[in-house]
N, C-alpha and C positions, 0 to 999 in steps of 0.2 A: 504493500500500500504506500503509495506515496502522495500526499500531500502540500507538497511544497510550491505546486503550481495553483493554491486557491488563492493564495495571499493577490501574487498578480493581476488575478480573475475580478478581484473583487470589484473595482469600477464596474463591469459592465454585469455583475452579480447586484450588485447596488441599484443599477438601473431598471433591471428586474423585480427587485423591492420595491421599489420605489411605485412602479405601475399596480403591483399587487396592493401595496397600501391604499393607492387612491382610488384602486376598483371597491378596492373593501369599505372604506367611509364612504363614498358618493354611493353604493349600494345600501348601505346600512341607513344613508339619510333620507334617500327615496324610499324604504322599504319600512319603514320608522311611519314617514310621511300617510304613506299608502294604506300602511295597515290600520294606521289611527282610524281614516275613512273608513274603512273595510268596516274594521268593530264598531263601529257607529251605526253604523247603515245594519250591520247583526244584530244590533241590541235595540232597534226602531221597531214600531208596532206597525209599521207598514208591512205586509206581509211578503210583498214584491223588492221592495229592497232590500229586507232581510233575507229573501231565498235568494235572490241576486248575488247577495255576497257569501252567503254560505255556499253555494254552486261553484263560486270563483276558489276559496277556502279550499274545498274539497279535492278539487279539479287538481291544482300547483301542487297539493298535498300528497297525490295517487300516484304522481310521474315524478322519471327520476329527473335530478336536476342535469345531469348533461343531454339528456335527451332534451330539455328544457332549452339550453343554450343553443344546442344545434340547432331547435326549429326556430329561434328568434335571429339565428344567423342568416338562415335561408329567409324565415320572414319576414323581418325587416324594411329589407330593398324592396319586396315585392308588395307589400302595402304600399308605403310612400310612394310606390312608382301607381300603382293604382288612384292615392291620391291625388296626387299631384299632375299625372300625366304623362310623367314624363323622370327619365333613370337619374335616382339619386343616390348619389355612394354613399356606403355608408361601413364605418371601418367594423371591422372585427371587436374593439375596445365597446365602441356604442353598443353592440349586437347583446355583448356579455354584462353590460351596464343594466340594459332593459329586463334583459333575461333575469338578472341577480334582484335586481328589485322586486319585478313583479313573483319571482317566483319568494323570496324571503316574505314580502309582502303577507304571505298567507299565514308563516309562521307568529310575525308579528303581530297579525290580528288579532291570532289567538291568545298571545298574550297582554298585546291590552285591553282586550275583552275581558280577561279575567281579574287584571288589575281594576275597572273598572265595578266588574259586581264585587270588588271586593268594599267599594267605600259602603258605608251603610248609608242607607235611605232615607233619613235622616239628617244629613248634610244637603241631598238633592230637595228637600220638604224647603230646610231652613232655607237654604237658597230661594225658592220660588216664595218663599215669605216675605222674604226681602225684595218682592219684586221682580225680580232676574226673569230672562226666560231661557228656555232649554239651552239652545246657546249657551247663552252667558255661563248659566250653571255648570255649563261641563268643560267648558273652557277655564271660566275664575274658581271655580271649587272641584271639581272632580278630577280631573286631567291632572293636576298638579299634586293630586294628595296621588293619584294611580300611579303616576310614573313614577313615584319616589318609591312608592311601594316593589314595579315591575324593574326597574331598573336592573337589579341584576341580573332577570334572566334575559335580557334586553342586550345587556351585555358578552351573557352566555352566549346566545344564539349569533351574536356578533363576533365569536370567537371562532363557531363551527365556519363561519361564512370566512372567515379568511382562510380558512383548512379546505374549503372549497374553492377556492379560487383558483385552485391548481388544473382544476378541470380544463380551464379556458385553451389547455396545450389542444382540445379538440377543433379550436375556429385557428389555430395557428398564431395566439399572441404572446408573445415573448414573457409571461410574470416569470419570479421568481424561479419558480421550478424549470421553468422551458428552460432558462436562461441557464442554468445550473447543469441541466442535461447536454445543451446544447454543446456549452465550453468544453461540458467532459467527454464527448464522442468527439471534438475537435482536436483535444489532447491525448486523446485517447485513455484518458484517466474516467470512464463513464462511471464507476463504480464510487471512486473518492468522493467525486461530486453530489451525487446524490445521497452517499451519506453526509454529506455537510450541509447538503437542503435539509435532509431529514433532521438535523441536529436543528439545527436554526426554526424551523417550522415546530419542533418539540420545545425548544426555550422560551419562544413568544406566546407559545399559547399555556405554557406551564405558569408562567409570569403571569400572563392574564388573567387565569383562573385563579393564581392563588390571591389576586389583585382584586377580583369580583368577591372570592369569600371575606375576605377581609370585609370589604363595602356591606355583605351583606350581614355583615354582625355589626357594622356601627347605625346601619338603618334600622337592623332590629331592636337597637337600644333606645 
């Protein structure tokens, strides 16, 4: 085993990070975004927008997440060209962007769906006493005692989704891992390399986690 050619690697190992980190927060922000609406629309006495999103829930839930990426690869271009008229490129980065959202999206709803039922009804009553209306109530009182409550599994799930980002090697985009593979068939060192992705991919999420327990014993307090 030799090793001595990662140190060199590292710049263009870095730059491979560096794409994986930003897929992972602009996924996590949209997927965050998403699913608040989603749980919203779940916990509404409308019966058509609550099957609506439970349908969507379901649906992201049942397939797997690279089959996911692929079809937003391929579907992508072929809507917007439908909308618009006319062929718009559109990179492999955006494909796995849409893809990570909408499919996290599903996860997230569920969980702050259940941060949600978890406030008691009672803070939703006092609010409407106060005038508020549904809106308001779950924006200025609900939302904000929920997330503090969901937060760490908000986090959790934000953890598995950088562990998945490795997938994206199926539309051909350079994260972390490709970049890591690719150096080491070019060195022909393929085996060192990916055990030092595997290293690095087990330190940040080990870090993570024990980052999240921490938070969820000073919330619990």
């Amino acid at each position: 085993m030799d090793f001595s050619q990662i140190i060199p690697a590292l710049p263009d190992l870095m730059d491979g990070m560096w794409l994986t980190l930003k897929l992972m927060v602009m996924a996590v922000v949209g997927g965050v975004v998403l699913g608040t609406v989603l749980a919203l629309l779940r916990l509404s006495s409308n019966p058509v927008l609550s099957g609506l999103a439970k349908a969507y829930v379901n649906i992201f839930r049942s397939v797997p997440l690279l089959l996911v990426i692929i079809w937003f690869y391929l579907a992508v271009p072929m809507l917007l060209n439908w909308i618009t008229g006319e062929f718009v490129a559109v990179g492999a980065f955006t494909s796995c962007l849409v893809a990570f959202m909408m499919f996290e999206a599903a996860y997230y709803c569920e969980i702050v769906r259940a941060g949600i039922q978890s406030i008691a009804k009672g803070q939703v009553n006092a609010a409407y006493a106060l005038g508020m209306t549904y809106g308001q109530a779950m924006r200025l009182v609900v939302l904000p005692q929920a997330f503090r409550k969901m937060m760490p599994l908000l986090l959790q799930q934000s953890i598995i989704l950088f562990q998945d980002t490795s997938l994206v090697y199926a539309v051909g985009l350079m994260d972390f891992l490709s970049s890591a593979r690719s150096r080491g068939d070019i060195l022909g060192l393929p085996h060192e390399f990916l055990l030092f992705a595997g290293l690095i991919y087990f330190v940040v999420s080990f870090a993570a986690s024990r980052g999240v327990k921490h938070l969820q014993k000073r919330l619990a307090v």
